[in-house]
VMD Tcl script that builds the backbone (N, CA, C; Angstrom):
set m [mol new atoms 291]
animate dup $m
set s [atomselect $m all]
$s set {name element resname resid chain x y z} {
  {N N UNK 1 A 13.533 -25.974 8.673}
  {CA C UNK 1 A 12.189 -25.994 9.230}
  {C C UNK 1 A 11.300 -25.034 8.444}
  {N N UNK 2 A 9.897 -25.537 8.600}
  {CA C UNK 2 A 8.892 -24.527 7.101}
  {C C UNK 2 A 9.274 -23.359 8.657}
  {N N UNK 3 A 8.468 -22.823 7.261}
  {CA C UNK 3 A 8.352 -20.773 8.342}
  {C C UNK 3 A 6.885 -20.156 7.718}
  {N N UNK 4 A 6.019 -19.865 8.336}
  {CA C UNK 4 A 4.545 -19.505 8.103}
  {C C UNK 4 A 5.084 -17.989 8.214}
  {N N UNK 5 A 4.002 -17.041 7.405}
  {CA C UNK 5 A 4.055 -15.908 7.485}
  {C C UNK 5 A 2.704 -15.217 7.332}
  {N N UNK 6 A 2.225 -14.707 8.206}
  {CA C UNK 6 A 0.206 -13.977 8.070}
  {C C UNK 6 A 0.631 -12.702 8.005}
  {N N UNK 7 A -0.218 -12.249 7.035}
  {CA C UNK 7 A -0.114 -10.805 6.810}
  {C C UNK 7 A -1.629 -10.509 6.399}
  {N N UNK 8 A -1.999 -8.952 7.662}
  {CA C UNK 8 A -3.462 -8.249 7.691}
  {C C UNK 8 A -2.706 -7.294 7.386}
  {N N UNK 9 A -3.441 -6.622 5.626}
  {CA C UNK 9 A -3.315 -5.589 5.746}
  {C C UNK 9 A -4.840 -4.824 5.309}
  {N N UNK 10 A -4.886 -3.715 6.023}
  {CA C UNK 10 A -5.724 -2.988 6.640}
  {C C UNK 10 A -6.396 -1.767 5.588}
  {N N UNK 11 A -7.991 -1.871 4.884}
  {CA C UNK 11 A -7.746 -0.465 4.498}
  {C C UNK 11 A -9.552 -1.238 3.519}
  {N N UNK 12 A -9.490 -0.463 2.499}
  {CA C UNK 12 A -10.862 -0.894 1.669}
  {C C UNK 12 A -10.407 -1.941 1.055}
  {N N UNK 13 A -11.684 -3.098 1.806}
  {CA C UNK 13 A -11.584 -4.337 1.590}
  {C C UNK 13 A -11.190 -4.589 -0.189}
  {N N UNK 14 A -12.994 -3.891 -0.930}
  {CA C UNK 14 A -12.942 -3.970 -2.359}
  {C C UNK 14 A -11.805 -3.424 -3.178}
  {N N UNK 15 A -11.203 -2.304 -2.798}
  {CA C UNK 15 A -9.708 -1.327 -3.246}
  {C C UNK 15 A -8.430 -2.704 -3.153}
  {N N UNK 16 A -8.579 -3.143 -2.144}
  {CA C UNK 16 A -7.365 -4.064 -1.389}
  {C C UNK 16 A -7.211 -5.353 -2.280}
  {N N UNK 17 A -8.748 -6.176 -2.874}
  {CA C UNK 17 A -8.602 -7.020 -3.247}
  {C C UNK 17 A -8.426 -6.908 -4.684}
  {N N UNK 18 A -9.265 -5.714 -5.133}
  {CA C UNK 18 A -8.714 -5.748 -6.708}
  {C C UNK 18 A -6.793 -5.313 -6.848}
  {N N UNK 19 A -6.371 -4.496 -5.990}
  {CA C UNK 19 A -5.104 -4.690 -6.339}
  {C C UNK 19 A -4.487 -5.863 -6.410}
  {N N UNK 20 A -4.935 -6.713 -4.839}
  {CA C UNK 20 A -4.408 -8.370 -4.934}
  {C C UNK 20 A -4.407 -9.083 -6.018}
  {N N UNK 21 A -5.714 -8.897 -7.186}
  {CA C UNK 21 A -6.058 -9.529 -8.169}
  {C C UNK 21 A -4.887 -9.050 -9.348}
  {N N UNK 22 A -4.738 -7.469 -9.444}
  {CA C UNK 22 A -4.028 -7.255 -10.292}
  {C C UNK 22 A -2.412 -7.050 -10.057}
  {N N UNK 23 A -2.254 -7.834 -8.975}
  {CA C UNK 23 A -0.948 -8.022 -8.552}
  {C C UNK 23 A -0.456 -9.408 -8.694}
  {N N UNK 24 A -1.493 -10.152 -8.569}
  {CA C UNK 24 A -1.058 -11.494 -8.130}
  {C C UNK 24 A -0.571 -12.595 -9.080}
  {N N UNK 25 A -0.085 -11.826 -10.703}
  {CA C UNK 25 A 0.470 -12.419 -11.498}
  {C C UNK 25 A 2.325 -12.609 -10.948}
  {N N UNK 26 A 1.932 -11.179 -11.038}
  {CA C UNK 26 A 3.974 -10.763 -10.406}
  {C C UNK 26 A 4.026 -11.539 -9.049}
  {N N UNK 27 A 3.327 -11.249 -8.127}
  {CA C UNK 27 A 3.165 -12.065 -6.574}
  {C C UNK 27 A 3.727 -13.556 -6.399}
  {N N UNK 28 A 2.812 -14.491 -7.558}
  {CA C UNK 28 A 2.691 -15.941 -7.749}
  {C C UNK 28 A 4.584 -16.271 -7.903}
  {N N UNK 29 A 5.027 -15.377 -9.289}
  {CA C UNK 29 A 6.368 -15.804 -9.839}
  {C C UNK 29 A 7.167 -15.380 -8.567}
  {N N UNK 30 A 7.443 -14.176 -7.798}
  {CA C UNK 30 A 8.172 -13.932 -7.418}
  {C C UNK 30 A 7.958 -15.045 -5.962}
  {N N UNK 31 A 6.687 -15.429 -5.646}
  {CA C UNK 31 A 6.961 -16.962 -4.078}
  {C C UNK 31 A 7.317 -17.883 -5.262}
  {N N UNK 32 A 7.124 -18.193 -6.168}
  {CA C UNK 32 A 8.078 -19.327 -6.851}
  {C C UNK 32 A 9.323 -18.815 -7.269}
  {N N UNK 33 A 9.987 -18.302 -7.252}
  {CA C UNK 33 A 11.333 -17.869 -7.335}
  {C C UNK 33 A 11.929 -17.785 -6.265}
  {N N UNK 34 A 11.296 -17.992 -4.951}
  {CA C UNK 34 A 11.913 -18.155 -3.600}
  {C C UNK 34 A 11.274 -19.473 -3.160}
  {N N UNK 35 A 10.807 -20.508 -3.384}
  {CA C UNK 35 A 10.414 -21.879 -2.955}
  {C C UNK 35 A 8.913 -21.671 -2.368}
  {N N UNK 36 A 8.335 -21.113 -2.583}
  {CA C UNK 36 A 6.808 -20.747 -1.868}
  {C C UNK 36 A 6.304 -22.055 -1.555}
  {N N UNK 37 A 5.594 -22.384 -0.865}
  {CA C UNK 37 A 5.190 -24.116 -0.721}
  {C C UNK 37 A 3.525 -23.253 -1.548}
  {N N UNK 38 A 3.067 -22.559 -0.265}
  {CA C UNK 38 A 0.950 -22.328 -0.438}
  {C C UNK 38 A 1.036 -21.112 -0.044}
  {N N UNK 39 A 0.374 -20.710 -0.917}
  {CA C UNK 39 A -0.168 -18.711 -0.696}
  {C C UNK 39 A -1.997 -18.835 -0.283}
  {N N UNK 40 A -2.113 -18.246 0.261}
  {CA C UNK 40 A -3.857 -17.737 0.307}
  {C C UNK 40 A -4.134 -16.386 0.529}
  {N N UNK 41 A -5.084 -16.069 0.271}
  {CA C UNK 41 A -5.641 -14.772 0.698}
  {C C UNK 41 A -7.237 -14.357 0.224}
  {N N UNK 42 A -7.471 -13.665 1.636}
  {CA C UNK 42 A -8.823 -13.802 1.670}
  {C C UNK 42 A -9.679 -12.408 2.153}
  {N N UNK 43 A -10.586 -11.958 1.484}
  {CA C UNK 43 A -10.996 -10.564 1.702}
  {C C UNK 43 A -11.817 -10.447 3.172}
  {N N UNK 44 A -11.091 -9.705 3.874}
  {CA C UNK 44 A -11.870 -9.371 5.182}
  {C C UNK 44 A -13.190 -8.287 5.202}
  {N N UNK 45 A -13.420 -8.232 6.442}
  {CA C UNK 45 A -14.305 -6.816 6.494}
  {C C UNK 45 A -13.874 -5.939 7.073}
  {N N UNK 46 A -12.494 -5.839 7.259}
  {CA C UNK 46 A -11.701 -4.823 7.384}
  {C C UNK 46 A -10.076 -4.546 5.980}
  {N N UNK 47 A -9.932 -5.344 5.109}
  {CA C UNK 47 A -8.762 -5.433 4.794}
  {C C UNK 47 A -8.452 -6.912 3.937}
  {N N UNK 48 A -7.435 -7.129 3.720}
  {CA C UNK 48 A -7.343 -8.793 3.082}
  {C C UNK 48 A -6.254 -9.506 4.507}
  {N N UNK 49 A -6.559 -10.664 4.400}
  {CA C UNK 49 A -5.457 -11.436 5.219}
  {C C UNK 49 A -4.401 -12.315 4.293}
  {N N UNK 50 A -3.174 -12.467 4.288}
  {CA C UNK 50 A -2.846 -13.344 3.160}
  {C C UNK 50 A -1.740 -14.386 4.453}
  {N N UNK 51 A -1.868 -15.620 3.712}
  {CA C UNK 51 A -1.283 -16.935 4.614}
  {C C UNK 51 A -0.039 -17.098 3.375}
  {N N UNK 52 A 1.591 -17.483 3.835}
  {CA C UNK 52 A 2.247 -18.175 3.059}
  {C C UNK 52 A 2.788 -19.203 3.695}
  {N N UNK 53 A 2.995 -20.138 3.070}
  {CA C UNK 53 A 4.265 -21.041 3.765}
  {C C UNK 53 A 5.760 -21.367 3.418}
  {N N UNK 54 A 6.005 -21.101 3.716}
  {CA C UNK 54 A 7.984 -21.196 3.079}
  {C C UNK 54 A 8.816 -22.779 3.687}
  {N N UNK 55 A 9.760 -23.001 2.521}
  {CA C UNK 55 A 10.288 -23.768 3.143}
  {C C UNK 55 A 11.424 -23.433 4.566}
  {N N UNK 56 A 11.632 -21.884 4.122}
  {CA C UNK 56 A 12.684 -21.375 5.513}
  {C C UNK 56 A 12.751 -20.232 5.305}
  {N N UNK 57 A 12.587 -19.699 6.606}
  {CA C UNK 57 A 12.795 -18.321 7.002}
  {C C UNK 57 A 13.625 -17.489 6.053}
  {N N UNK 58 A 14.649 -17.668 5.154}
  {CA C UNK 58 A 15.561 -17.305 4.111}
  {C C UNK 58 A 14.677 -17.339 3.080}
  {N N UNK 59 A 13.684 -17.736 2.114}
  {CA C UNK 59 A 13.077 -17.727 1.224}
  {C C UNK 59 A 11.763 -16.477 1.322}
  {N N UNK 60 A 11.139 -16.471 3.082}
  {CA C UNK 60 A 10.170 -15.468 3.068}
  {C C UNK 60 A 11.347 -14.298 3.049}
  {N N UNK 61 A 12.291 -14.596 3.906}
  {CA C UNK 61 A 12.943 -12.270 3.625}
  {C C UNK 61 A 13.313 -12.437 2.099}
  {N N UNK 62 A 13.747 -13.173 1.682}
  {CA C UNK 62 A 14.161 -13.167 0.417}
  {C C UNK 62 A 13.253 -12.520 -0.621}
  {N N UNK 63 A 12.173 -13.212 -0.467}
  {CA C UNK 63 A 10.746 -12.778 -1.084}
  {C C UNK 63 A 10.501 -11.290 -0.846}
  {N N UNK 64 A 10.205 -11.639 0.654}
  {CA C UNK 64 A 9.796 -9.695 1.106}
  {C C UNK 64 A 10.958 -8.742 0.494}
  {N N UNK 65 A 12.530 -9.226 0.068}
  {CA C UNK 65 A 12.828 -7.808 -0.406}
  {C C UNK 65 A 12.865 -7.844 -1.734}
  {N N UNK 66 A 12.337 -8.971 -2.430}
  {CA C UNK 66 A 12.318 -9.091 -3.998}
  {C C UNK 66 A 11.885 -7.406 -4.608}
  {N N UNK 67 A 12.449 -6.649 -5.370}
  {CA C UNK 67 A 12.265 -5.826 -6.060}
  {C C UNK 67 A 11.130 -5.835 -6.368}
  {N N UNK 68 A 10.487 -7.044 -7.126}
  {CA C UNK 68 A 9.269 -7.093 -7.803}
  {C C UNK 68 A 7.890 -6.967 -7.036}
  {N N UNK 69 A 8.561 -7.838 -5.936}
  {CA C UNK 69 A 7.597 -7.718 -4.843}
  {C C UNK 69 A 7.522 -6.112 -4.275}
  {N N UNK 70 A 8.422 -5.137 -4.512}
  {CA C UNK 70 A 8.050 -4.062 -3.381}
  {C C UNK 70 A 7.358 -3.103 -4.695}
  {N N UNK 71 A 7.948 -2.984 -5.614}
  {CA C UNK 71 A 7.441 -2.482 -6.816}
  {C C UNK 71 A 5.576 -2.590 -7.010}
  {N N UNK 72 A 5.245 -4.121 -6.481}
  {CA C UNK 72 A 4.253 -3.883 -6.836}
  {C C UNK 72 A 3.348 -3.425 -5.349}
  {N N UNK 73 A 3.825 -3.595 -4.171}
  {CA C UNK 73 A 3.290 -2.705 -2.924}
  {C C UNK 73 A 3.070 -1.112 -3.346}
  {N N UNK 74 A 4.084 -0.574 -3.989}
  {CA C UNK 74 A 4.407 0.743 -4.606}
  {C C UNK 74 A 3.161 1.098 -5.261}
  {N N UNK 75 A 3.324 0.377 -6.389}
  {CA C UNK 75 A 2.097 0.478 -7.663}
  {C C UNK 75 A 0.586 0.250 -6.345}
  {N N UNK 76 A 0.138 -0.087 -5.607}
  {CA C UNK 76 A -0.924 -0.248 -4.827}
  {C C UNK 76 A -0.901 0.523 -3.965}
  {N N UNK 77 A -0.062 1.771 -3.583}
  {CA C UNK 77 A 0.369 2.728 -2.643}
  {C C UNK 77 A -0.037 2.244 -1.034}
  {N N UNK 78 A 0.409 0.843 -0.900}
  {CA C UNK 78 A 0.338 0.295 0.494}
  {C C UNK 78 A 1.265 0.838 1.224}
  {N N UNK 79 A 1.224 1.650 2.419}
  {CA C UNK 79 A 2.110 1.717 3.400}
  {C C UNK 79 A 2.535 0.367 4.385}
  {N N UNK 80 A 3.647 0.861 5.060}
  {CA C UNK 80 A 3.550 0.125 6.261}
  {C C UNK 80 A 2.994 -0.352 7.242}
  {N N UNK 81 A 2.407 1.294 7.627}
  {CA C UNK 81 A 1.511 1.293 8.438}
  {C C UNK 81 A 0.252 0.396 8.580}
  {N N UNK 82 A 0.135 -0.527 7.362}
  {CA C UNK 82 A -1.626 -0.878 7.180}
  {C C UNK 82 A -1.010 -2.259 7.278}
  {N N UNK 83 A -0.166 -2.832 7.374}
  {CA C UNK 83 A 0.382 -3.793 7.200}
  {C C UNK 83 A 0.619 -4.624 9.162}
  {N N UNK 84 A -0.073 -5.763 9.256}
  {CA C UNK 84 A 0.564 -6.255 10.642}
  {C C UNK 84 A 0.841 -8.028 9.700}
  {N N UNK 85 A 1.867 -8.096 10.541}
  {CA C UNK 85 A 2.863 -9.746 10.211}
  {C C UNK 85 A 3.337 -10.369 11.076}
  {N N UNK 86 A 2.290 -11.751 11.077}
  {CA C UNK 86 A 3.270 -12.539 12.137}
  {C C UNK 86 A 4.280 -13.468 11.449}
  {N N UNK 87 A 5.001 -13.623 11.863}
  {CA C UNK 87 A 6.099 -14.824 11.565}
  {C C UNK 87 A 6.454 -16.267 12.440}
  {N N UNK 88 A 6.547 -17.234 11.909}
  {CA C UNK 88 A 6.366 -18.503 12.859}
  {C C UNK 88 A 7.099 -19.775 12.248}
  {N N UNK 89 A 7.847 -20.112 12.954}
  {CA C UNK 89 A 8.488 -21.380 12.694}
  {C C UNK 89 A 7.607 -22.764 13.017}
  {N N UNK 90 A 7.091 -23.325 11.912}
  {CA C UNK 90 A 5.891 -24.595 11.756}
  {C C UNK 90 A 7.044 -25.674 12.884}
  {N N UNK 91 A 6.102 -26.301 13.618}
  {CA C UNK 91 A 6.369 -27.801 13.914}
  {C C UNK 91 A 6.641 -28.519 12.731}
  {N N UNK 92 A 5.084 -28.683 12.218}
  {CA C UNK 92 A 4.960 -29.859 10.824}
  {C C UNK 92 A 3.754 -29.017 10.094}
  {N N UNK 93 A 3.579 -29.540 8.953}
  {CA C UNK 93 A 2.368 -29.169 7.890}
  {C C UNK 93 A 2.262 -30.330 7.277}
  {N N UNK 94 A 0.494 -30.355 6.888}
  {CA C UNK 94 A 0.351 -31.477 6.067}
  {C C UNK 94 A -0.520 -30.710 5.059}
  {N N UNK 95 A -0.602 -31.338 3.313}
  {CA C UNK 95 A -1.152 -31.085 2.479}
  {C C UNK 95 A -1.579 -31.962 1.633}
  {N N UNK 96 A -2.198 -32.508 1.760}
  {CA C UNK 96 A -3.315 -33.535 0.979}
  {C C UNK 96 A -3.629 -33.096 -0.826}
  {N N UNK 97 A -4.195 -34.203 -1.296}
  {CA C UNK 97 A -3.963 -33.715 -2.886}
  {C C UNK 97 A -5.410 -34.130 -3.163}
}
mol reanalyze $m
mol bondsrecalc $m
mol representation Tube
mol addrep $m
């Protein structure tokens, strides 16, 4: 079953998104190295929100403990703390071309 994952994390919008930007080379490879279906993310007025979709719950933890992936949280000195995540097992998804 897919598995959705939302993540607000919290802090200067403009700070938040240029890291996203200069992260999101390493970001892209490492959800394709775990089956990523669709990534988004979008600058708030508090923070960025980012949407993924996975094919299964095993591909998002997989992802979240990718090395590459925490390496580059590191390099952006994101805590935990700024970070809220929901997690959700999809009914269905549709994606049009």
């Amino acid at each position: 079953m897919a598995y959705l994952t939302i993540a607000r994390i919290s802090g200067d919008p403009d700070q938040l998104l240029a890291d996203y930007r200069r992260a999101s080379a390493v970001m892209d490879q490492v959800g394709h190295d775990h089956g990523l279906i669709l990534h988004a993310g979008a600058q708030t007025s508090d923070g960025l929100l980012l949407v993924n979709l996975w094919p299964s719950k095993d591909g998002s933890e997989a992802a979240a403990a990718d090395p590459r992936r925490l390496a580059a949280i590191e390099q952006a000195t994101l805590t935990p703390n700024r970070f809220h995540r929901e997690h959700h097992e999809l009914e269905r998804y549709f994606i049009t071309t």
